[in-house]
C-alpha positions in Angstrom: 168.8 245.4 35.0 170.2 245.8 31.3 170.7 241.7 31.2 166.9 241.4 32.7 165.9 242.9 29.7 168.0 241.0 27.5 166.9 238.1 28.7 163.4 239.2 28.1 163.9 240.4 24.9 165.5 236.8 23.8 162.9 235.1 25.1 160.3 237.0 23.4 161.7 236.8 20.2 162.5 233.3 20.7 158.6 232.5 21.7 157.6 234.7 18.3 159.5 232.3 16.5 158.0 229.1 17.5 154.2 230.8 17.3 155.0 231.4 13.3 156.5 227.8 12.9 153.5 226.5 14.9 151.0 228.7 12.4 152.9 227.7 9.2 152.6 224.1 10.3 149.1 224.6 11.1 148.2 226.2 7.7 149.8 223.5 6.1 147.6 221.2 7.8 144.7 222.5 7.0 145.5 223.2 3.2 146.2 219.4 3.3 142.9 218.6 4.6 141.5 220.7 1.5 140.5 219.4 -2.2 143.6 220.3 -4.2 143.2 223.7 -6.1 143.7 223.4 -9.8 147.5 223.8 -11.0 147.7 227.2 -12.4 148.0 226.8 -16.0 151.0 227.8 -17.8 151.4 229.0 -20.9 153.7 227.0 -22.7 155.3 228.6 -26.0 156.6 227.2 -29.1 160.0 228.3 -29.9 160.2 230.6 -32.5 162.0 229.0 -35.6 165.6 230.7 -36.2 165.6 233.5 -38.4 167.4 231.9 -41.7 171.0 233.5 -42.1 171.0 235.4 -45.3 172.6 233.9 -48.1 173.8 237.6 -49.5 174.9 240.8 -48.2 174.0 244.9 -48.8 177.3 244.5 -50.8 175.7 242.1 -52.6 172.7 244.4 -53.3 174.9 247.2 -54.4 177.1 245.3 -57.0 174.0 243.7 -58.5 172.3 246.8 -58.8 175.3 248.1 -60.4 175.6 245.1 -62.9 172.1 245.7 -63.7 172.7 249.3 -64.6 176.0 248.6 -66.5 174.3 245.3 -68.8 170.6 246.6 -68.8 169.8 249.9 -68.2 168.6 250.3 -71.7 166.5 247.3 -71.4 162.7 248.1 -70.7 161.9 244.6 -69.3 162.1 244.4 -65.5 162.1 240.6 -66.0 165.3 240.7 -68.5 166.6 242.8 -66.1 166.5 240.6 -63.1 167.2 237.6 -65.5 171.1 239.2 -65.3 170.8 238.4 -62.0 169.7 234.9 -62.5 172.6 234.6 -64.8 175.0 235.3 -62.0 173.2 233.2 -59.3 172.6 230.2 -62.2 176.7 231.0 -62.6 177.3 230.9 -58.5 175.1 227.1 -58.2 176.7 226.0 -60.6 179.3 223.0 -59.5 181.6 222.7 -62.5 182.7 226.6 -61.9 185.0 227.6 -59.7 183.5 231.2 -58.2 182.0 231.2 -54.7 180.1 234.3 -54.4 178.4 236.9 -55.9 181.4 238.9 -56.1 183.6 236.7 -57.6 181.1 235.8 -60.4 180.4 239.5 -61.0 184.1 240.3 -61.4 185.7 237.4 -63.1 187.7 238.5 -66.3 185.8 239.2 -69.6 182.1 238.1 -68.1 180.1 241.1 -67.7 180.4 244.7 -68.0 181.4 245.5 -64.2 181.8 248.6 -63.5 182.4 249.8 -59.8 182.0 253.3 -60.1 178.2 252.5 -61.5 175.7 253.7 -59.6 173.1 251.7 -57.2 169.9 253.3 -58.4 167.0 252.4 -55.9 164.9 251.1 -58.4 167.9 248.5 -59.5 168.9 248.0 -55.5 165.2 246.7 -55.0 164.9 244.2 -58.1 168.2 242.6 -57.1 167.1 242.0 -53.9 163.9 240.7 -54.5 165.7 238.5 -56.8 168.3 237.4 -54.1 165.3 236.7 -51.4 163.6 234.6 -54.2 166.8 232.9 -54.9 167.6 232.4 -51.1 163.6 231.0 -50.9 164.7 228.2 -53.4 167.6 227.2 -51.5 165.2 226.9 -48.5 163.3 224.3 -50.1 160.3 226.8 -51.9 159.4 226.1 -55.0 157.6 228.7 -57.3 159.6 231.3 -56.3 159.0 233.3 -59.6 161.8 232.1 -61.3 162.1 233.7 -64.4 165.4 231.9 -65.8 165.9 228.3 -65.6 169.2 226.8 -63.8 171.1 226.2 -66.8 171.0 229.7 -68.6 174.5 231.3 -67.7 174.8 233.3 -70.7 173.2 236.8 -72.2 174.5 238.9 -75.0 172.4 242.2 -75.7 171.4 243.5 -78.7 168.9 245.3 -80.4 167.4 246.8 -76.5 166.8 243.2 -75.5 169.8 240.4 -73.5 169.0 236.8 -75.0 170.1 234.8 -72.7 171.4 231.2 -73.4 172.2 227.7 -72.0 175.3 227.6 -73.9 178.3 230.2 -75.0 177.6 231.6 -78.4 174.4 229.5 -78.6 171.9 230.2 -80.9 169.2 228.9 -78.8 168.1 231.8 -76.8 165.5 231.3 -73.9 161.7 232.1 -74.8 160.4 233.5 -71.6 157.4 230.4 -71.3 157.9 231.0 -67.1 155.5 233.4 -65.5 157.3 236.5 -64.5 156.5 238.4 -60.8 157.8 241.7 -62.8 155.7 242.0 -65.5 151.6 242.9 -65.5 
């Protein structure tokens, strides 16, 4: 009796099978016999372009910010200020010099009054960055940027609550400020 219903049950199963194979074949069929339906559309998206690697670090920030305190805190110009940090990216572009980042430009022998114990006042922190991102938009190709110090200035010497920055050691051809400044109203 048990292999009666075995038997059954196989054959069943077996029949069931063939009826969905007949009815998938059939639905195909008929969906042939139909207009063809409109491919869905897809929605095809443009890669995103790669985020640019920064050209600095929060280090970077930080000793700027500190250089800024140490050779211009008593400087009321916010663009003389961020001019010391052109000085020191006009230094790192330049070719004929050997330094190769922001720290070694900062801390070569007898070139500016590092100090590491400075502090990293916000207000410093954010004009060297915003220097560094207009710096790192040049190197991407931008151009008015707000650069406030041409390429060839490398040198400052303060007096008087002002740094004159020149082209040339002990030059006395200081630079006039003729390029528009983002800092200044």
């Amino acid at each position: 009796m048990q292999k009666k219903i075995m038997a059954t049950g196989l054959l069943a199963c077996a029949l069931a099978g063939f009826g969905i194979g007949l009815l998938d074949v059939q639905q195909e069929a008929e969906a042939a016999l139909l207009p063809n339906p409109p491919a869905p559309v897809v929605e095809v998206q443009e890669p995103a372009e790669p985020e640019q690697a920064k050209l600095y670090t929060q280090d970077d920030v930080d000793m700027l910010a500190r250089l800024i305190y140490t050779e211009a805190r008593g400087v009321k110009s916010k663009t003389e200020q961020a001019a010391v940090v052109w000085v020191v990216l006009n230094r790192l572009d330049n070719p004929d010099r050997l330094e190769s980042s922001i720290a070694d430009v900062v801390t070569a022998p007898h070139q500016f009054d590092w100090r590491p114990w400075a502090p990293v006042l916000p207000e410093y922190a954010t004009l060297a960055e915003d220097v560094l991102e207009r710096w790192q938009a040049e190197k991407q190709g931008q151009v008015d940027v707000g650069r406030i110090l041409p390429a060839e200035y490398q040198y400052f010497n303060g007096w008087g609550g002002r740094n004159w920055f020149t082209a040339k050691w002990k030059s006395g051809e200081f630079w006039g400020w003729s390029l528009p400044s983002p800092y200044e109203d």
